[in-house]
C-alpha positions, 0 to 999 in steps of 0.5 A: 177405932182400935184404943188398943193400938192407940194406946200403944202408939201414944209415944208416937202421938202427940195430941195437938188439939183437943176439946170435948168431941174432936182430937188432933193428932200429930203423928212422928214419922218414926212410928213408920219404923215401930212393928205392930204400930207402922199401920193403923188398923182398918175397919169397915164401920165407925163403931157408935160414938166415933163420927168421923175418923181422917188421917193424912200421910201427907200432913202426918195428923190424925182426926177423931170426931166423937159423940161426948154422949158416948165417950167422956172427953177426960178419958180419952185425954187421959188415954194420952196422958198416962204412964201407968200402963195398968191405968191404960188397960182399964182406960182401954177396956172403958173406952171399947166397951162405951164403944160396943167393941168388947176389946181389951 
């Protein structure tokens, strides 16, 4: 679970239904033409928190399920919602850390 690259990716992202443990992601076709962002990033193990991860080429959609316990539903909505590419950073760099990454 890369928050990084989804933070980058948001304007090719958009959030079709969130409730507190589960996100939907819609993702535009034209993220394939963006460098950097046309493939997700792959990872041998869910790190602790996130359950399940599912992405379809077919349907272009994204599915994240998530332990509530570890992520703060708020913050990943305002992940996608803010503009303020400081306030991102530091969403960023809480998500990873809740998650055990130690990404920034």
């Amino acid at each position: 679970m890369d928050f990084q690259w989804l933070f980058k990716a948001r304007d090719y992202l958009k959030v079709k239904n969130h409730t507190p443990g589960l996100l939907k992601l819609g993702v535009s076709p034209a993220i394939m033409s963006v460098p950097g962002l046309s493939s997700i990033p792959k990872t041998n193990a869910l790190p602790k928190g996130i359950t399940k991860v599912d992405v379809s080429i077919f349907t272009m959609s994204a599915t994240i399920e998530y332990d509530t316990a570890v992520l703060d539903h708020s913050l990943v909505e305002e992940l996608f919602s803010t503009s303020d590419l400081d306030r991102g950073a530091q969403i960023v760099a809480d998500l990873n850390e809740r998650l055990g990454l130690g990404l920034t």
